[in-house]
C-alpha positions in Angstrom: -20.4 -1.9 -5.5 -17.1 -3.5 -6.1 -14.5 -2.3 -4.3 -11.9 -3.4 -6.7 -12.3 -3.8 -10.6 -9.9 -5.8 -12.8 -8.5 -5.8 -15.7 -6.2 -8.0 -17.8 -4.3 -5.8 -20.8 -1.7 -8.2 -22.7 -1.2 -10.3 -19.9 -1.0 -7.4 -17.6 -3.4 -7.3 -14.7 -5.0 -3.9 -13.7 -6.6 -3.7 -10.4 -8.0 -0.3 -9.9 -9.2 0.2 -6.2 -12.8 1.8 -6.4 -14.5 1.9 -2.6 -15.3 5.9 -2.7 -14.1 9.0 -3.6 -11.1 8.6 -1.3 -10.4 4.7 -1.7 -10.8 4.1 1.8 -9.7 0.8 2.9 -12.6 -1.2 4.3 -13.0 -4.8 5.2 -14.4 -5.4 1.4 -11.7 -3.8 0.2 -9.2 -6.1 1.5 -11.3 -9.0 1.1 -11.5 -8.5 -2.7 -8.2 -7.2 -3.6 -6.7 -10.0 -1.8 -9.1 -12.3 -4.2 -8.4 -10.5 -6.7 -4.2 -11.6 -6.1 -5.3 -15.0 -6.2 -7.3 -14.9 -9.3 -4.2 -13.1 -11.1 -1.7 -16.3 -10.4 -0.9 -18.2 -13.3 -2.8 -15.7 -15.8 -1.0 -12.1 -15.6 3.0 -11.7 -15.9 2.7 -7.9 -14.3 0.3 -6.0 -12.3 -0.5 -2.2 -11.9 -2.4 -1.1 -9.0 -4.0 2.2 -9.4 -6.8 4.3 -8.0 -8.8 7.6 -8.4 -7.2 11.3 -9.4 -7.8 12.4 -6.3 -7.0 9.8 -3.8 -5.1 6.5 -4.8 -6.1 5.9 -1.2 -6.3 8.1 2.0 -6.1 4.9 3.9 -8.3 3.0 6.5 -12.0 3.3 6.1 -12.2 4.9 10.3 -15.9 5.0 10.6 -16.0 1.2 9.9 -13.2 0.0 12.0 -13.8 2.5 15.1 -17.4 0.1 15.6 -15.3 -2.7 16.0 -14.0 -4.5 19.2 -10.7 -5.7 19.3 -11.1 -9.3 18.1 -12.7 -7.6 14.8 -10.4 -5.1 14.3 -7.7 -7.9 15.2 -9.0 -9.8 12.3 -9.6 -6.6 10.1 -5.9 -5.7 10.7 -4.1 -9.1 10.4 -5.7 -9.7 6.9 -4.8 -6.3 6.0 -1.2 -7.0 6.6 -1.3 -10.5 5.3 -2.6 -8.8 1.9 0.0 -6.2 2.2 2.4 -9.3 2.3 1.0 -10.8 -0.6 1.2 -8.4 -2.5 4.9 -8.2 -1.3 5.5 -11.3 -2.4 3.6 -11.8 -5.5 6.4 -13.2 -7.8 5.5 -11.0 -10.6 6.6 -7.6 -11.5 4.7 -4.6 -9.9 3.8 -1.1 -9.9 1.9 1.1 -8.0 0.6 3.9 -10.4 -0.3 6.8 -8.3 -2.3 9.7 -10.0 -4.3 10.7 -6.5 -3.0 11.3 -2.6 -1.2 8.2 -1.3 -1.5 8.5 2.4 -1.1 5.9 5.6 -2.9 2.8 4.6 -2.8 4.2 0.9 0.9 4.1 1.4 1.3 1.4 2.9 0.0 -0.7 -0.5 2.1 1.2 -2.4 5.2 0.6 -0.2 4.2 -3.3 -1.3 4.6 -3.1 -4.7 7.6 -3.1 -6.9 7.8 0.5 -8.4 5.6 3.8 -7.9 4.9 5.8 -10.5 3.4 9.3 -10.2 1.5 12.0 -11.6 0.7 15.4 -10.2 3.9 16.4 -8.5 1.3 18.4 -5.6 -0.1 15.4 -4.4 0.9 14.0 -1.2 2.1 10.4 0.3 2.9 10.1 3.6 2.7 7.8 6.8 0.9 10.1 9.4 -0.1 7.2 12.0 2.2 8.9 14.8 -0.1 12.2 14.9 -3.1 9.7 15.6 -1.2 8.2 18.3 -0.3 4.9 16.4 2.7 3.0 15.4 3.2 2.7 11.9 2.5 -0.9 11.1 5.8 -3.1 11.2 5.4 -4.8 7.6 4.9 -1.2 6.3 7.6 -0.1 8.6 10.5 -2.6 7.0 9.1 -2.4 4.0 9.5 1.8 4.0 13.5 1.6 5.3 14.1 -1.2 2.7 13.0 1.3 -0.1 14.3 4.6 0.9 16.8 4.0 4.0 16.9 4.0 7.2 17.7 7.9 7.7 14.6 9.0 5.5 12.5 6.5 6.8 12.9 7.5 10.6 12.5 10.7 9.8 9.2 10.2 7.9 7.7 7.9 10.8 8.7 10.1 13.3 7.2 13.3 12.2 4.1 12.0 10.3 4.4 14.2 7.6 3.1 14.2 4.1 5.6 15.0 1.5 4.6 15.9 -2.4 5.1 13.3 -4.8 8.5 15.3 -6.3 10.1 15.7 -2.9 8.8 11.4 -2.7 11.1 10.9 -5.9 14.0 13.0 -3.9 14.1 10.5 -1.4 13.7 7.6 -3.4 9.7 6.7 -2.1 8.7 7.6 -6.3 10.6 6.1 -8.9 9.2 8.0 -11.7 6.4 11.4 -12.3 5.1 11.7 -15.8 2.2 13.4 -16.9 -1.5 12.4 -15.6 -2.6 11.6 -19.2 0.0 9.5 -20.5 0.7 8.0 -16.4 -1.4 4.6 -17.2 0.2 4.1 -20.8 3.8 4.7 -19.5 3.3 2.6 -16.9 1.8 -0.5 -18.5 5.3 0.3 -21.5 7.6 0.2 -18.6 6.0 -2.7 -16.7 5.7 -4.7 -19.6 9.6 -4.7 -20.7 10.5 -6.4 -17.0 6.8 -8.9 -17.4 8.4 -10.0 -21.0 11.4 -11.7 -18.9 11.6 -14.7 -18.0 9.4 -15.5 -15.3 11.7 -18.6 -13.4 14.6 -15.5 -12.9 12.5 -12.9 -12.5 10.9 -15.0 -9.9 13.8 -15.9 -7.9 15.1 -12.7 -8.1 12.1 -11.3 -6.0 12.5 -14.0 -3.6 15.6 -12.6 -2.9 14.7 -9.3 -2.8 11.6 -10.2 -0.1 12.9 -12.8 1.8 14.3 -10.7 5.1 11.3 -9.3 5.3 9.3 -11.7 5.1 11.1 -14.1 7.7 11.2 -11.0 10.1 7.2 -10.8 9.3 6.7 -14.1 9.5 8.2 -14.4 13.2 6.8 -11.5 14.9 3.8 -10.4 12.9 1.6 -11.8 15.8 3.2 -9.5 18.9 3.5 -6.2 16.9 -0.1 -6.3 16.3 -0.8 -6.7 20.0 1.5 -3.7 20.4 -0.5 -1.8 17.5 -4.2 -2.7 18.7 -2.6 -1.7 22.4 -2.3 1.8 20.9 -5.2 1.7 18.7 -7.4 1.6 21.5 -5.9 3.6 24.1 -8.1 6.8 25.2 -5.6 9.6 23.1 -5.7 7.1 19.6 -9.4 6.9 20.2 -9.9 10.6 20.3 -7.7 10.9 17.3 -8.8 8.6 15.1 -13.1 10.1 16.4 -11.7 13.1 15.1 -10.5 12.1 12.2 -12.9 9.7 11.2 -15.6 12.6 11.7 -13.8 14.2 8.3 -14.5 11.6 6.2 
């Protein structure tokens, strides 16, 4: 099964993630959705990435990883954030449309994209790697105070709660909620207006708007995944993330 399915709409791409009823985020996943990045260069002027009604993602696929040793789930984790960076980076507009629960990993791709746009102001995003016994990730963790603040962001990594998708656009983490049925449509209108730019400006402009980040990435990437695979297999994470892979 693909894990990811594309779509190109008017020189918009659509990549739709597709692993499950809740998206999880394997090894696959990441493999093809970073392919999937590459294969939109050059071709699409916008992207959209979207998932199910239920879950846009609930975030890493825990029966898989917790077979892994560290080397694996090194390599599992460093590709993950390298996609998450590309993503970042991709000098094209982008928007995460979310119509399902957006949480940790889940959240995490959105916080790489552009814009979020929402349906179903009950659904839930959130960032609840502290109650597992992890860090939140550092790319996700600049990229979360870059969108919303520093003050809303400390408190959301702190307390690893999930918030609905209206108290989201409170803070800042949602940009927009529409309606489920008209959530695609709007989003490919909206989207489309900013792709019809000019792609040189548009492009620098991005660069702009990513380069901290991805200097800061770029230079300590390597240690703060020591310091998250350090946690990730300590004895309480273990037990947490057993117990939580056991609900799946």
């Amino acid at each position: 099964m693909e894990t990811v399915i594309k779509e190109l709409r008017d020189h918009i791409a659509i990549l739709r993630l597709n692993s499950g009823r809740a998206n999880p985020i394997s090894s696959k996943l990441v493999d093809e959705l970073s392919k999937a990045l590459v294969e939109i260069k050059g071709v699409a002027s916008g992207l959209v990435l979207c998932g199910g009604d239920k879950f846009f993602s609930a975030g890493f696929n825990l029966p898989e990883l917790l077979t892994l040793d560290r080397q694996a789930m090194g390599n599992f984790f460093e590709r993950f954030n390298h996609l998450c960076m590309e993503l970042f980076t991709v000098p094209i507009p982008t928007v995460c449309a979310l119509s399902g629960h957006a949480v940790a990993g889940g959240n995490i791709l959105a916080l790489a994209c552009d814009y979020r746009y929402a349906a179903a102001e009950d659904k839930k995003i959130g960032l609840n790697e502290v109650k597992l016994g992890l860090p939140v990730p550092y790319l996700a963790d600049m990229m979360l105070r870059h969108i919303i603040g520093n003050r809303y962001a400390t408190h959301m990594i702190y307390s690893g709660e999930f918030m609905t998708f209206s108290d989201a656009k409170i803070v800042g983490l949602v940009d927009v909620i529409g309606s489920a049925d008209e959530l695609e449509d709007f989003t490919l209108d909206r989207l489309s207006r900013i792709a019809n730019l000019p792609n040189q400006a548009f492009s620098a402009a991005k660069a702009n708007k990513v380069e901290r980040i991805k200097k800061r990435y770029e230079e300590y990437y390597q240690s703060k995944n020591d310091e998250f695979l350090d946690c990730w297999f300590s004895d309480p994470a273990q037990k947490n993330l057993r117990e939580a892979a056991a609900k799946f």
